[in-house]
N, C-alpha and C positions, 0 to 999 in steps of 0.2 A: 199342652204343647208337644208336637212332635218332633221328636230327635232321633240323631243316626243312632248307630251305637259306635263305629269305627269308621274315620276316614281315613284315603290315600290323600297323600298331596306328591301331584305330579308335577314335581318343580322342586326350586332350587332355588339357593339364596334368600334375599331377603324375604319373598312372597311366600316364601315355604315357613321360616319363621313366623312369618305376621300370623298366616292361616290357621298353623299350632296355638298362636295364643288364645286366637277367636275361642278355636275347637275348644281348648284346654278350659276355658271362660265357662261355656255349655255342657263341662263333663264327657266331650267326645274324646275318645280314644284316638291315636294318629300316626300313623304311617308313615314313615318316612322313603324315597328311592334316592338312589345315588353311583354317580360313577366312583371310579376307583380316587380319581382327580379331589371326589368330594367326602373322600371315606372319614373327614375330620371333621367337617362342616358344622357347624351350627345345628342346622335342618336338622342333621343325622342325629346329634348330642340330644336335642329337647327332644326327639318324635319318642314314641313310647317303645315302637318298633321301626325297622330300618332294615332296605336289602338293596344289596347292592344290584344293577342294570348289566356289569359287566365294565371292560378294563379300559375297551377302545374310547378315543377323545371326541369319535364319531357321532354328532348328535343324532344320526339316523340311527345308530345303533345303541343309546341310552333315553336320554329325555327325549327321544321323536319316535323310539320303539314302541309301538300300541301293542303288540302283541308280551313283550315283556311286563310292561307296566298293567296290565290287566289279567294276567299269569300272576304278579304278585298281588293285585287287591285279593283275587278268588282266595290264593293260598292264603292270605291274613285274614279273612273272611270279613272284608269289610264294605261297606256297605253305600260308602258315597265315595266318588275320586273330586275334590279339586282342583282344578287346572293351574290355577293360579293366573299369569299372565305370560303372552311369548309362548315357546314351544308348541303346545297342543292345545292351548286356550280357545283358538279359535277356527281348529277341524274338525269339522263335520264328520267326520270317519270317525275321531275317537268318541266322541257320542253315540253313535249309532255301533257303534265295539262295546259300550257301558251301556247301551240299552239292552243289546242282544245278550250280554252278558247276567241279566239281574241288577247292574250296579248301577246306582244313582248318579247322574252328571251335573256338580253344582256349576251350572252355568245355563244359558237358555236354549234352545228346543233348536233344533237340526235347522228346519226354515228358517230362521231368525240368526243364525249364523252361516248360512249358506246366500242371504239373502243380504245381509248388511257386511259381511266378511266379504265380498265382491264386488270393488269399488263400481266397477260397470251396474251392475244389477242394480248395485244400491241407488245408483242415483236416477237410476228410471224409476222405479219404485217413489221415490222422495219425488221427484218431479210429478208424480199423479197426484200428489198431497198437495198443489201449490205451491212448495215452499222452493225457495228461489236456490239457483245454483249456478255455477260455473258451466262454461258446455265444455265437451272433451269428447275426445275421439276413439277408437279399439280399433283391432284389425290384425293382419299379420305384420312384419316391419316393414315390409313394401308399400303394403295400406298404410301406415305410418305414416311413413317420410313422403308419402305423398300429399296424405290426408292434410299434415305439419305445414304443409307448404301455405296452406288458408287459414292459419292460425298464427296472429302476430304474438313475436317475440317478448320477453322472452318466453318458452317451453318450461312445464314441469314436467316427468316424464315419472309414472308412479307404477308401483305393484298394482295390482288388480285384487289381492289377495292380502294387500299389504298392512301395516301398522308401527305405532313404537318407533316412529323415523326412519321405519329401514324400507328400502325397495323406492326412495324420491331420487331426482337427482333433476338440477334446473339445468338447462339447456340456452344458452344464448344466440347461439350463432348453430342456422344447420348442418355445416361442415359436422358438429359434435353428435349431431343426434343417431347417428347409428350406431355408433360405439357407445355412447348413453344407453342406448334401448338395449343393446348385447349385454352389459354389464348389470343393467338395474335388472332385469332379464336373470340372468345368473345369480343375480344376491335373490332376489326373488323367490327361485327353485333351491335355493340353500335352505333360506331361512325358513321358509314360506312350505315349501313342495309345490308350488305354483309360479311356473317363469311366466305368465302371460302379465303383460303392460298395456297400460293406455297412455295418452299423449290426451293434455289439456291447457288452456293458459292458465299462465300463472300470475297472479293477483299481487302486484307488485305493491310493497308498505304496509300489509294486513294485519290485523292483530289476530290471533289464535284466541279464543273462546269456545269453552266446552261445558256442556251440562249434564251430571250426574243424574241416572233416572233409575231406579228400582220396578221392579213387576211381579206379580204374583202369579199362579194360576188358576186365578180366579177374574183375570181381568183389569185388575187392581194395577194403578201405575203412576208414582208421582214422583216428580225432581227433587233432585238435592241443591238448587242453583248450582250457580257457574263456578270456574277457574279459569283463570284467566292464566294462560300456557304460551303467549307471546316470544319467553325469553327461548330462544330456540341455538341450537349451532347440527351444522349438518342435518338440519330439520327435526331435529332430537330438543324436546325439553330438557332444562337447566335448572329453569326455576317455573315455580306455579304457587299461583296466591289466589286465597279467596277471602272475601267475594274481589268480583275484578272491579281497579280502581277506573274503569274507562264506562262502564254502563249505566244509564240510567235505570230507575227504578220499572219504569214502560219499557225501554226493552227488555232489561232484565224479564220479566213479566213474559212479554214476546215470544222471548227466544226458549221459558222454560216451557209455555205451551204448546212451541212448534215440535221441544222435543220428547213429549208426552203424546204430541196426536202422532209422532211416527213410530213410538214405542207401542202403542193400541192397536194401530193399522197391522203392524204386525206380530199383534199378541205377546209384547216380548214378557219374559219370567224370569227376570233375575237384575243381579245388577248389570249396567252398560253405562257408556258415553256416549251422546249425540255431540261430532264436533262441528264449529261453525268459522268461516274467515270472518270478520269485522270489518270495516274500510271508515276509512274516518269519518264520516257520515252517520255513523254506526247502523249501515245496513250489513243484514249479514247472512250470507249462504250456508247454505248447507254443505260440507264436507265430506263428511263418514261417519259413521258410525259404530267405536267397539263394544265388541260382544262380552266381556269381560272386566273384568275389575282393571282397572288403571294404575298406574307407577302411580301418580301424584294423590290416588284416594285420602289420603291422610291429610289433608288441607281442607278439606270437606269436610271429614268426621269432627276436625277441630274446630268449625265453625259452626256446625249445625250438633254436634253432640251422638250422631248416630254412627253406631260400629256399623259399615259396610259390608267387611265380612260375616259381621255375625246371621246380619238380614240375610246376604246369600244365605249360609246356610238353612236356616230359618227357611226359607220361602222354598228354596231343594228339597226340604220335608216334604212338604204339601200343607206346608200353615200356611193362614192368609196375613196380608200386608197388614202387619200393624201400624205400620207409620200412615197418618192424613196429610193430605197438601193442608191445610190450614192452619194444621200444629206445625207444620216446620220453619223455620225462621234464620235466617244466618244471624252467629254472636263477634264481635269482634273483628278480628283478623290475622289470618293464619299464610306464613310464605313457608315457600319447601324448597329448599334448597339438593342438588342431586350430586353429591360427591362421587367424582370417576376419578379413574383412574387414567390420566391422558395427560399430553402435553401443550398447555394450550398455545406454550411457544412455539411450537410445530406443528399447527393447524391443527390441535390436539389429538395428536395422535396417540391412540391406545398406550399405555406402559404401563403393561404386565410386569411382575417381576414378586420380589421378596419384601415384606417391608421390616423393618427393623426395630417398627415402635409404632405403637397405637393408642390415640388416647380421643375420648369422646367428651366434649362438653356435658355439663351437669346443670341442670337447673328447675324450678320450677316453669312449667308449662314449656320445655325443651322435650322433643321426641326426637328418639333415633329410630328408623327401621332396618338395620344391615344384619347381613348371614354370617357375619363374622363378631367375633367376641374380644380377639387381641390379634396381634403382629400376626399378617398371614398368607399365605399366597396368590396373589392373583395372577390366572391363569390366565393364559393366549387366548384358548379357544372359546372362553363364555365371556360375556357383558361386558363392561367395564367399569361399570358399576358397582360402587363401593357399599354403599349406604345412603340414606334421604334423611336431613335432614328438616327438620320443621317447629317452628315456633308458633307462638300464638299471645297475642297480645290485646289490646280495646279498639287500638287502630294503626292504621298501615304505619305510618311514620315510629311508632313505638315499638312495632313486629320486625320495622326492616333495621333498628339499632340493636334490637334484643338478639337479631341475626346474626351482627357483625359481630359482636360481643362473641355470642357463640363459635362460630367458624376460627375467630383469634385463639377459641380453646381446644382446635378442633385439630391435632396431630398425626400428621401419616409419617413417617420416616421410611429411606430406601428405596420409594418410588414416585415419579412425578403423580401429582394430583393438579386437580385443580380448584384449589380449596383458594388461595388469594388471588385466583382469578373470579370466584365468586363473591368474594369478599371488595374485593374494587369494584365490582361493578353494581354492588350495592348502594357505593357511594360515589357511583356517576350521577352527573345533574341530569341527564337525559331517563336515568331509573326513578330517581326522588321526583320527577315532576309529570311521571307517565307518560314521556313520547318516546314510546316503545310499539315498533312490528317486530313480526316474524323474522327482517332484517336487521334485528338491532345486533347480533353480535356482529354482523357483516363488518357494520356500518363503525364500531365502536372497540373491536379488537384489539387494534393497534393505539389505540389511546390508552387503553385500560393498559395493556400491555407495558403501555409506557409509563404510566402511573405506578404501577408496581416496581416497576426498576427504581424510578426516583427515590418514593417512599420506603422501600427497602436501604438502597443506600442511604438514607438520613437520620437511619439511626445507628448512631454511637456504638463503633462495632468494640468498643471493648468491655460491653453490655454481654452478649453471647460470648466472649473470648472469656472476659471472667467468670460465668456460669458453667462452662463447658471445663472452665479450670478445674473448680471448687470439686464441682460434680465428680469428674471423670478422678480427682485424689480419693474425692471422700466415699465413694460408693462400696468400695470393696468391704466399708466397715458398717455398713448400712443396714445389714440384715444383724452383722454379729453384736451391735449395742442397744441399749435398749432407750438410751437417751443421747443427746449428741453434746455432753460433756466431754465424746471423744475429741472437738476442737480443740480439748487443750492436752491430748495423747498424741497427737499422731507426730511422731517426730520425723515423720517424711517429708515433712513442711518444710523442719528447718538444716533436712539435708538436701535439699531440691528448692533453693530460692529463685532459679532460674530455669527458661528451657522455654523453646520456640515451638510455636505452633504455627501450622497452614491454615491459613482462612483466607475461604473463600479464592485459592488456588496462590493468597498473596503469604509469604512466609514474615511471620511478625515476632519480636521477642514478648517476651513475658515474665514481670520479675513482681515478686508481693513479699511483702511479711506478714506474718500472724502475730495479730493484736491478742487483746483480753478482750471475755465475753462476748464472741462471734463476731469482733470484728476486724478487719482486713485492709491492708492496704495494696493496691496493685499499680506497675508501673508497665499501661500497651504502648509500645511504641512511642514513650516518654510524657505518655498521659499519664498522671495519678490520679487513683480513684480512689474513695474510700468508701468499699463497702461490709454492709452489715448482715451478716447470715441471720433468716429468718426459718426457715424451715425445708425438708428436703423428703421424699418419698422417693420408690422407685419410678424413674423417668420425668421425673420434677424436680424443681429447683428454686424457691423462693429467694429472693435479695431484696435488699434494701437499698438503693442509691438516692442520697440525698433528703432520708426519710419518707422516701415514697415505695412502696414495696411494688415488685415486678416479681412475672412468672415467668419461671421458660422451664420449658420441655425439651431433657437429653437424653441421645441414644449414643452407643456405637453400633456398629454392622460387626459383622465376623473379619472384618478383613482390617478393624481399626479405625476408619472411617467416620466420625462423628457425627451429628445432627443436633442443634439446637433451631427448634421453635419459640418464635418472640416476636409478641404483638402480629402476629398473621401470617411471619415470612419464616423460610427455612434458612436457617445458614450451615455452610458443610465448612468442618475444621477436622485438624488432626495435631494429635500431640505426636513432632518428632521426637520426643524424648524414649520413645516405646516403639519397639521393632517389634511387628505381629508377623508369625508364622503364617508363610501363606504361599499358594502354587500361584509364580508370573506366567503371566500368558501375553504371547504379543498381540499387541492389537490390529486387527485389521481395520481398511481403510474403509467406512462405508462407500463413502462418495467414490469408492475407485481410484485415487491417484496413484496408488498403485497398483494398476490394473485387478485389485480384487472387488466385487462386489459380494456385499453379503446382507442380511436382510434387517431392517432398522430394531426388528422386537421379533419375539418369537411367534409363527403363525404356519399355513398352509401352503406349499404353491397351489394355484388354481390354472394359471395359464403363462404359455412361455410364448415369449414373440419373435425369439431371435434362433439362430443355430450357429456350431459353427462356422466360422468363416465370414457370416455376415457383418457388412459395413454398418457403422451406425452413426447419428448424430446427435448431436447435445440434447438434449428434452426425448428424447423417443424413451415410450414404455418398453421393457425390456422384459419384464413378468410383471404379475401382479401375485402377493402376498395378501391371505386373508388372515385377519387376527381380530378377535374381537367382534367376530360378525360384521369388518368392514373391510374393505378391499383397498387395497395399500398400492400403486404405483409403484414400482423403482425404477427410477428414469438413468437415462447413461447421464454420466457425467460430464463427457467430453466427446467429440467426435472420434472412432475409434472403430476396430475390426473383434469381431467376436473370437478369440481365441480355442475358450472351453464353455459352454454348460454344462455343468456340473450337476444336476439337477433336474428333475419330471416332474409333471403334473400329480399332485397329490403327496410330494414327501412334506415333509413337518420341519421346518427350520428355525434355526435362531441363529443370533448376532454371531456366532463363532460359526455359522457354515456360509462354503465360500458357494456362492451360488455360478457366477458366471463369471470369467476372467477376461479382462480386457488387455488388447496384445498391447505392448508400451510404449507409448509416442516414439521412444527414436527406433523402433522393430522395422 
């Protein structure tokens, strides 16, 4: 068997961890890069070695520099790069930079990424194959919005270049389609290095299905079956499960042939995805095709038994394809859940920030894949993606409990996630019974939304009020004893029988005694309770109510601030009894009421639309902020005259910069 000896991994987070493990698996040595941003990372920690790209948050000047990054394979002297997925996975430049270089490119040959990496190209191509497809249009935007004018509604309007949900954006009405084209245009040449777009219809109620295919260079090319990638928001996967619960075993069959003769036709050598739309009918098009290992791999590997990454490697050697189509087989079933960081109370929007506390479910046949280890930053300017994770069970209804179970163990604190928005929607009637498109968060946001509110409020808040008690007394003595016979030392108890806490912004008292042998009485708000200490670690908290043991997971922030985790929802409290040392800062107003506008999360301006003096009205874009590789609106809040911008294209803001001032209604 042929092996490297040293690889680069050109990338970050989680796909940089995974890669190492593969490597590590094969005895290959591994290289880490990283911005200054990521000088703590995970990535950096396991690789064997690690250099940093330099200081700026510029991805053109870290993970998108080909000249940097292949400056460092040479010096490491290694011998295969990586891409992983994103960044440079899918330019044809930096391949043909590691060809000319000596370095090995685990991924597939320049054509085959030049050729299915360009949604135009690729779907002529596919269309010589037979195999059916959408029609769509290219042009400059004048050929656009003209072309749009013979194409019924609604519009998708996609990258060219595009993938990973970024560069789509659906079009209703064509008043919107030139500011659509302008804007998917510009994420496009961000993300991508290519602003060119096309305009096609869009396939309204679709379900997403995609087929995993491996290739050798020898000719060699066989699927992994499907995922079934419907559960979508912003055109971004959520969740993915395999095998998918919507196909027959003929098409199944079908669709993995069709994505095997377009993998042959053009030679491909490595792992990819052929993606396909579905229509209830379960006819189904062809879409695109990535050149590169996918987010959701891991739903695959769990069902068919095969490391993905390892085969890449493997087959980037010049070994030939060990795996047969006729040995492979799907076992069970496996869903993958995509933990970000966003708010999905606010059309989920990115929220970057600090977390306070981290803690990952445990279990047999539980995977996690995330670039982080404990409590840690996440940044504006990359992903917002936290971690994936993924379970695996005999069948879907046992995979998608063993889910929820897991996600209720699944703890961020200090920053929004949306971890009980994937947890409801696990146990929507419309998920359990598979009538799910590509629409379905559209369609089902605001119920789930609503669900959580409920179910959140229905549980017994002085469940977290007494956890967050016990906890936030007993922890200072936590590391110093070796047993917790201190419940019958700590005489803090019984000089502090009283003292009010904030929950949940409502102020409530709080009075208990301490029993014998861990147990407790508390009186919330003139409920008594009587519970029984079970056991306690760092950021955990067992109890007992009513003989039935419950978990919760607590944190503070630096500022005092509390978080208990329980049964899948966060609740925020704070002990008034303890004054925390801390710099006040006034808050400004996002919405501008008073005339300040400032930016919802920390990201870039890319484009300003106003000056001073200018008049403005309620809804008008005013700039856009990018964060997270998505472009952020901030609309006026009121009708209003521009007093000051504050602010140009390309500075770097957060919530405490005033971007633009609005003069004040009675001026």
């Amino acid at each position: 068997m042929k092996l490297f000896n040293k690889i680069l991994i050109a990338n970050r987070g989680e796909i940089a961890v995974r890669v190492i493990k593969s490597a590590r698996k094969l005895g290959i040595d591994t290289v880490a890069v990283y911005s200054t941003a990521d000088q703590d990372a995970l990535h950096v920690e396991m690789a064997d070695e690690a250099f940093c790209l330099g200081e700026s948050v510029e991805l053109s000047d870290t993970y998108l520099n080909i000249n940097k990054i292949i400056d460092i394979a040479k010096r490491s002297e290694c011998d295969a790069i990586h891409p992983g997925y994103g960044f440079l996975a899918e330019n044809p430049g930096f391949v043909t930079a590691c060809d000319k270089s000596g370095i090995t490119f685990i991924g597939p040959h320049t054509r085959a990424i030049k050729l299915m990496g360009n949604k135009i190209e690729s779907r002529d191509f596919v269309a010589k194959l037979n195999i059916p497809m959408t029609a769509g249009v290219t042009g400059s935007t004048e050929e656009l919005l003209e072309a749009a004018k013979n194409i019924p509604l609604p519009l998708l309007v996609k990258a060219a270049a595009g993938g990973g949900g970024k560069g789509m954006r659906i079009v209703h009405n064509l008043d919107e389609l030139e500011e659509t084209i302008e804007s998917t245009s510009r994420e496009a040449k961000s993300y991508f290095g290519d602003g060119t777009v096309f305009v096609e219809k869009y396939v309204e109620e679709p379900r997403h299905i995609e087929i995993q295919v491996i290739g050798d260079n020898f000719g060699n090319v066989v699927h992994l079956f499907e995922r079934e990638c419907s559960i979508q928001r912003r055109y971004q996967k959520i969740i993915e499960e395999s095998p998918s619960p919507t196909l027959t075993p003929e098409v199944r069959k079908k669709m993995g042939e069709a994505a095997v003769k377009i993998s042959k036709a053009i030679e491909y050598n490595n792992a990819g995805t052929v993606e396909f739309l579905v229509d209830k009918n379960l006819n189904f098009y062809f879409l695109e095709m990535n050149t590169r290992v996918q987010v959701e791999h891991p739903v695959t590997e769990m069902v068919t038994g095969v490391d993905i990454v390892r085969e890449q490697i493997l087959v980037a050697a010049g070994n030939r394809l060990s795996l047969k189509q006729e040995e492979l087989s799907q076992s069970g079933h496996a869903i993958e859940c995509r933990i970000y960081a966003e708010d999905p109370e606010n059309n989920f929007l990115p929220s970057p920030g600090t977390m306070s506390f981290y803690h990952e479910p445990k279990g047999k046949r539980i995977r996690i894949d995330t670039g982080i280890a404990d409590a840690s930053v996440i940044e504006s300017f990359y992903d917002p993606m936290i971690a994936k994770l993924i379970v695996w069970c005999n069948d879907r209804e046992s995979a998608r409990k063993k889910m929820i179970t897991a996600l209720k163990n699944y703890a961020i604190h200090g920053i929004k996630t949306n971890i009980s928005y994937l947890q409801q929607l696990l146990q929507h009637e419309a998920y359990i019974s598979n009538k799910i498109t590509t629409k379905y968060c559209d369609e089902h946001t605001d119920d789930i939304l609503k669900q959580i509110k409920n179910q959140k409020a229905s549980v017994p808040r002085d469940y977290p009020v007494i956890a967050y008690s016990i906890y936030s007394i007993a922890k200072d003595y936590l590391e110093a004893e070796e047993d917790m016979s201190i419940w019958k030392q700590i005489g803090y108890w019984r000089d502090l029988p009283e003292f009010n806490v904030t929950f949940e912004d409502k102020e409530i008292p709080v009075k208990f005694q301490n029993g014998n042998n861990g147990l407790f009485e508390f009186d919330v708000e003139g409920n008594k309770t009587v519970v029984t200490f079970e056991s306690m670690e760092y950021g955990m908290i067992k109890l007992s109510f009513d003989d039935e043991v419950h978990t919760f997971y607590v944190s503070d922030d630096d500022k005092g601030n509390g978080f208990v985790s329980y049964d899948g929802f966060i609740f925020s409290i704070r002990r008034n009894d303890i004054l925390v040392n801390e710099d006040v800062f006034g808050s400004l107003d996002t919405g501008g009421g008073n005339g300040q506008i400032v930016s919802p999360m920390p990201g870039k301006v890319i484009k300003i639309n106003v000056a001073d003096g200018n008049q403005v009205k309620k809804g008008d874009v005013l700039l856009i902020v990018e964060a997270m590789k998505m472009e952020n609106n901030i609309a006026s809040p009121r009708d209003a005259v521009i007093e000051k911008v504050n602010i140009k294209v390309g500075d770097m803001v957060d919530g405490s910069t005033e971007l633009i001032i609005l003069q004040n209604s009675d001026s």
